[in-house]
N, C-alpha and C positions, 0 to 999 in steps of 0.2 A: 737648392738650399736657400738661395738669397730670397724667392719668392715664397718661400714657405715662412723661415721669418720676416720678411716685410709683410704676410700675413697678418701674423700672431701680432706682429706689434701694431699691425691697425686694428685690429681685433682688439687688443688693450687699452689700446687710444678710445676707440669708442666706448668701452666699458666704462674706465675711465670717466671722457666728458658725460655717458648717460646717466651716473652716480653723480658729477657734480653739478648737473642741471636739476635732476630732482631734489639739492640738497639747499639750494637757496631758495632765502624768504624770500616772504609776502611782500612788494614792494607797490607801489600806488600804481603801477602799470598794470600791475594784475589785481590793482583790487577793479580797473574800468572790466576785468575780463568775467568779473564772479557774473553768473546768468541766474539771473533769478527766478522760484520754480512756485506758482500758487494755485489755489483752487483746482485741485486736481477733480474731477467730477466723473466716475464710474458710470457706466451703461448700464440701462437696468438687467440685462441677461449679463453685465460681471464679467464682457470679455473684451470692451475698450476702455480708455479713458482719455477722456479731454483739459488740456491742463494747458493756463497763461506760461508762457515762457520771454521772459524778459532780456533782452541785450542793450548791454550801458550804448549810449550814445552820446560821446564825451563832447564834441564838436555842438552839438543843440543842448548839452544839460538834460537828456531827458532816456527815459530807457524805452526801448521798440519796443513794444509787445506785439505777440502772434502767441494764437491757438494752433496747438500741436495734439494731433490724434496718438494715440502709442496701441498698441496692440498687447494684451496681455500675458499671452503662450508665447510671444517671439520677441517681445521689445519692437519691434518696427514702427518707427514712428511716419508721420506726415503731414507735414505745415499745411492747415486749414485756410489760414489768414495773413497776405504778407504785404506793406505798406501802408497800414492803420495806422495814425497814430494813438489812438486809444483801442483796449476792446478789453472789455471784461464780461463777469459776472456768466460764464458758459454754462450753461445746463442741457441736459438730454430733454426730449418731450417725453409725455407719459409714453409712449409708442416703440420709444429709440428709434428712431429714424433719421430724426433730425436734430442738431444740434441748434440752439437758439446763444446768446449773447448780445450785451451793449457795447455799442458803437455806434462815432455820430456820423450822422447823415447830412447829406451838405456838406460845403469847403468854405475855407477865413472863417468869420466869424458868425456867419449862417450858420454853423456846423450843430447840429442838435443830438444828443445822444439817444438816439431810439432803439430796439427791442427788432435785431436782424435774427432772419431764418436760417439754416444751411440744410437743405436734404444729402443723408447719406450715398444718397443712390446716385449722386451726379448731381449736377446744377451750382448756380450760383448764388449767394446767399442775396435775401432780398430784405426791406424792415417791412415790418408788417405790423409797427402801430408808427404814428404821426403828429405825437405829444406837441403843441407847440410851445413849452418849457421843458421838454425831456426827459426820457426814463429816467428815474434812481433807483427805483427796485422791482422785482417784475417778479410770478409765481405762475405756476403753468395750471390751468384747471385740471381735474383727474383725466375728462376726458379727451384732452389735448385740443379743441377746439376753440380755447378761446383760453386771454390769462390774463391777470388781475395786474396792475402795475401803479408803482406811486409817481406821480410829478406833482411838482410844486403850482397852484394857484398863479394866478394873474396879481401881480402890485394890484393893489387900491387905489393906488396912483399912477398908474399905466401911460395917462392921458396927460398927464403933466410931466414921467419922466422923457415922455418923447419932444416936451420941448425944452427937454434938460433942465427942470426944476426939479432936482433928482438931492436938496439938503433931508437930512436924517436923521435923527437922536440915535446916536451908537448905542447909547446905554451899555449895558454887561457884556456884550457882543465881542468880537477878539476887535484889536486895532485895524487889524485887515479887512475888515467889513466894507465894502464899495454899495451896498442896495441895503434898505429895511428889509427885514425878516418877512418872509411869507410865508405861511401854510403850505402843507403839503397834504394830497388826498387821494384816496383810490378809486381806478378809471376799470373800467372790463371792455378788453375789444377781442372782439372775435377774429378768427384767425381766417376766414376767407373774404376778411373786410369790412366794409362800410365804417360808419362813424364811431366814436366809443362813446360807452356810457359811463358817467359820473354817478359813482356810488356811495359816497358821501360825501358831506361838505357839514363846514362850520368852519368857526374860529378856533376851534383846538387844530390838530394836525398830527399826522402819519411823521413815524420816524422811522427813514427808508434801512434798517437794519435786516429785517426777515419780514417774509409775506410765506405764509401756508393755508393751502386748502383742506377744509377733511376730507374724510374719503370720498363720501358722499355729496361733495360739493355744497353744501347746506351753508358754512360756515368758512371767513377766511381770518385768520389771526394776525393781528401786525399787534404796532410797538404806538401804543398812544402817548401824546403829548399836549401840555394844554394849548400850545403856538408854535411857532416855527424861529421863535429866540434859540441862541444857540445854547445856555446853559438854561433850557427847560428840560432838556435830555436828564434831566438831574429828577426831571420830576417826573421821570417817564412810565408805564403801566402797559400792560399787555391786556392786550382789548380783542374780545371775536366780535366779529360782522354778521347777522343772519340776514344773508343773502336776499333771501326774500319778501323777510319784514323792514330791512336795513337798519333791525335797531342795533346799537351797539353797545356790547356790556364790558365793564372791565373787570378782567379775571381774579385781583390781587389785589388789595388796599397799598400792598408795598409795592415799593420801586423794583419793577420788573423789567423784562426784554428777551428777545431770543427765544421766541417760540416757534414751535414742529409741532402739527396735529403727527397722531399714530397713522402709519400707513393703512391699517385695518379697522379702525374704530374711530371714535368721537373723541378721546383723550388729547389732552393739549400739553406738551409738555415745555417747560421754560424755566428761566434762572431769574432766581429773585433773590434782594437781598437780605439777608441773616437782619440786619439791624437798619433795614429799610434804608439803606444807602451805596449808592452805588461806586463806594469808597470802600464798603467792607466787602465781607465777604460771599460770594454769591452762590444759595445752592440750585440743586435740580428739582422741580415741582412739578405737578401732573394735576390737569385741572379737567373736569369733563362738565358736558351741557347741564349736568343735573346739579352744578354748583359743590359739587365735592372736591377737595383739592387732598395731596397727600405729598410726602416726602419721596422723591424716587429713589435714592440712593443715599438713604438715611445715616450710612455708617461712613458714608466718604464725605471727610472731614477738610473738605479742599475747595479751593476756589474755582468753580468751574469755568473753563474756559471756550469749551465745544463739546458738545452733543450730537448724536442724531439717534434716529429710532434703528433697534434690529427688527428683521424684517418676522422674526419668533417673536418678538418681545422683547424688555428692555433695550437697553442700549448701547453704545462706545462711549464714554467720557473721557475726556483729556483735563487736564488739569495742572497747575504747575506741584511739584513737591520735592522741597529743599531747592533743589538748582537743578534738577530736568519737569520736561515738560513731557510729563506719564500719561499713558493712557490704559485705561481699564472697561473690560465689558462687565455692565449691568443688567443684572436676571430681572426677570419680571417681578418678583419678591424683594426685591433689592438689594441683594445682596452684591458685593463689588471686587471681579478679581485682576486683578493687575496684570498686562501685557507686558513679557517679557522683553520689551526692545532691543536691550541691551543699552548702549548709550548712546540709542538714537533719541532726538528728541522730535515730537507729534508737531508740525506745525497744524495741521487741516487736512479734510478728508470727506468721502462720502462712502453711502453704502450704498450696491446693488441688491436687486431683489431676492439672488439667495445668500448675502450676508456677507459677501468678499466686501473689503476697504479697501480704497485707493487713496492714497494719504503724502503728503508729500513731508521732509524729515531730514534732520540737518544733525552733527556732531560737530564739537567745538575744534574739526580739523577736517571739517569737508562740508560747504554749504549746503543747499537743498539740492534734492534729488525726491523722484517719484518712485514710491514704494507700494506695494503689494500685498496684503496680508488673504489668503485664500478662507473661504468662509469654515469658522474655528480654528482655524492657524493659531499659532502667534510667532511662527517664523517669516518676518518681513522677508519678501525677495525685490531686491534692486532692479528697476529697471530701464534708469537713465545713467548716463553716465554727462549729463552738461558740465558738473566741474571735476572733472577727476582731473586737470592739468593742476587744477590749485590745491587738491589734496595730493598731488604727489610733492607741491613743494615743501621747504622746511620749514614744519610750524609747530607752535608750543600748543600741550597739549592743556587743558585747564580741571579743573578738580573740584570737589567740595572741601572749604575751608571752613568748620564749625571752632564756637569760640562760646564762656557763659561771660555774660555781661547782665547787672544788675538787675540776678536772678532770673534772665533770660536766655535760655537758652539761642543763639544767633548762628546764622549762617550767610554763605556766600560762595560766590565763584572765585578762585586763587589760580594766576596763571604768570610761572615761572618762566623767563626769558631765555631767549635758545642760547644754550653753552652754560647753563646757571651750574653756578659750583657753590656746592655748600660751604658755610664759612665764608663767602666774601659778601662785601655789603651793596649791596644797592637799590638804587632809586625806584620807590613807590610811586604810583597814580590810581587814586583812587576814579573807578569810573561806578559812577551812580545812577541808577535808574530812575524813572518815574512811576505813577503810580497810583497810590501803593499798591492796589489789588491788583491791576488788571495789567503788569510788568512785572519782572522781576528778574534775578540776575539766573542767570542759565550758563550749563556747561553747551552750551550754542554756538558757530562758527558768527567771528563777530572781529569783518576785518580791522577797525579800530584797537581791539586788543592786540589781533596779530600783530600791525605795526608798530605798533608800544613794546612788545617783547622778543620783536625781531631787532631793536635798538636799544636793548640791553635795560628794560624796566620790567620789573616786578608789576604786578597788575590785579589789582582789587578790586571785585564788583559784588559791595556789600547786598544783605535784602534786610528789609525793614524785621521788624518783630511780628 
């Protein structure tokens, strides 16, 4: 009898403490624990995905990163990369076979960020280009043999900063500017070696955002710019490369960016600005070699934030609208139908060849985690679990707060403090975004709020008009 209840009451005990561990907040111990989930990059046969997985490193200030393989049908994951301190930008080659990504090559201050290989099948990853300024953005050719990459130019002054007469006119540049601006330009090296080739040059310059080849290899799209100042980005245009004549055309009179040729065709697709500004609002355009440009998704009245092509036609768009961040497939006609998420919200994503997404996706009560949308789904399936310890703790859930203000209709995120009782009063903060277009307030996991309303503050994050 004694052991039957000294049973039950440890049995309660632990009910008990397992109910009051789930039941406290957010505290700054577990915001070092949130793991951070991005670029998630699907296989093109749609049954791995490769995605950066981020661990705070409170001691150096800086978060680990490592490439993690996940398996589609079972969740199983596998650490690709472990004691980098950088590595990004993973992609599959056209083949799937191997996985490519940046990371630098060399140790201290040698350390150059190049364009490493990994094969599937075993081995270890090796770089296989030798920038001596470093990748920033790299594109695989169709037929995987070789791929396009941006680095920055040589100073002008090369010869003089080496004997440290290294002064500068900052000009517009941020305060943090340590070197003068230099061009950036596109290289092609081949993938079983030798030297690379420079594919063009001038005084305008590459802005390392997006690099696409078409299908056909003829043409590679980047993000033009008249120099390599930091606010020319302001003046930036979407430009094709023909390959072989190396002339180079710009797509858009407007300020444009963020282009994907069609997997199948000539078609170039990119976001340009509504009112030529990369302040307003930016749509989806489609521009082909014969100088025909059109609207891609003419009725979707949002500010786009990511694209890619479906591998039928049309596309995924993501977009922010009121306070989530929506995603919708667009038909080849353009018409545009909104993915049921629920209250997930889209951070990023890719498509496989028959049309699955892998997309990574957060709620204002559980950070990012990688998801799954099977091709024509629109039931995401989960299939990480990095912060389920900080979704089970206790956190305020947040909501659409609309309000009309001088004849504008407004909105925002509103996020009540745990134990809020109506009728008592308390302390506001308002938390403001940036912006205007390309932020905005989101029903998003967003430790800052949590710990504002786990200490008993109401929590406002207005969005513009």
């Amino acid at each position: 009898m004694r052991s039957t209840l000294a049973a039950l009451w440890c049995a309660c005990f632990c009910l008990v403490a397992s109910a009051t561990a789930r039941a406290l907040p957010l505290t700054f111990d577990d915001y070092a624990k949130i793991v951070s989930v991005g670029d998630p990059q699907i296989s093109p046969d749609g049954k791995e995905i490769v995605v950066i997985v981020g661990h705070a490193d409170m001691a150096k200030d800086v978060t680990a990163p490592e490439l993690v393989l996940i398996d589609v049908a079972t969740g199983a994951q596998r650490v690709l990369t472990q004691g980098r301190e950088e590595v990004g930008s993973p992609r599959w080659t056209p083949d799937g076979r191997a996985i490519s990504f940046i990371a630098p090559s060399g140790s201290g201050d040698s350390a150059i960020p190049q364009v490493w290989l990994m094969p599937m099948n075993g081995g270890d990853a090796r770089p296989i280009t030798s920038s001596k300024f470093g990748v920033e953005e790299y594109a695989w050719r169709p037929d995987g043999r070789a791929l396009a990459y941006v680095t920055p130019d040589a100073p002008a002054n090369e010869a003089a900063l080496k004997r440290h007469e290294d002064l500068f006119n900052v000009g517009d540049d941020p305060y943090s500017t340590q070197r003068p601006a230099v061009s950036s330009h596109l290289w092609l090296q081949d993938v079983s070696g030798g030297a690379p080739e420079q594919l063009v040059q001038g005084s305008w310059s590459v802005f390392p955002d997006s690099l696409s080849w078409s299908h056909d290899a003829r043409y590679i799209a980047f993000t033009w710019e008249p120099d390599g100042r930091f606010d020319s980005v302001l003046l930036a245009r979407v430009a094709v490369l023909d390959v072989a004549s190396r002339n180079v055309t710009k797509v858009d009179a407007r300020w444009s960016w963020l282009s994907q040729f069609s997997p199948t065709d000539d078609e170039l697709a990119y976001t340009a600005g509504s009112h030529d500004s990369v302040i307003m609002q930016n749509d989806l355009d489609v521009w082909s070699p014969n100088a025909v440009m059109k609207a891609a998704a003419p009725a979707l009245d949002r500010n786009v934030a990511f694209f890619a092509w479906m591998p039928s036609g049309g596309f995924i768009v993501a977009a922010d609208d009121h306070v989530s961040r929506a995603l919708w497939r667009v038909s080849a006609d353009g018409a545009a139908t909104r993915v049921a998420l629920g209250d997930l919200n889209f951070s990023g994503g890719s498509v496989s060849h028959d049309g699955a997404i892998a997309f990574s996706g957060d709620t204002s009560t559980r950070p990012d985690e990688v998801y799954y949308l099977a091709p024509g789904s629109s039931t995401p399936k989960l299939l990480t679990d990095y912060n389920g310890d900080i979704a089970a703790l206790d956190l305020a859930s947040t909501r659409e707060f609309a309000w009309r203000n001088d004849g504008f209709d407004e909105d925002g995120a509103l996020t009540y403090p745990l134990g809020y009782q109506p009728g008592k009063k308390y302390p506001l903060v308002l938390v403001i975004h940036g912006g205007p277009v390309d932020e905005a307030s989101l029903t998003t996991f967003d430790p800052l709020v949590q710990l504002l309303a786990a200490r008993g503050f109401i929590v406002l994050q207005p969005n513009y008009r």
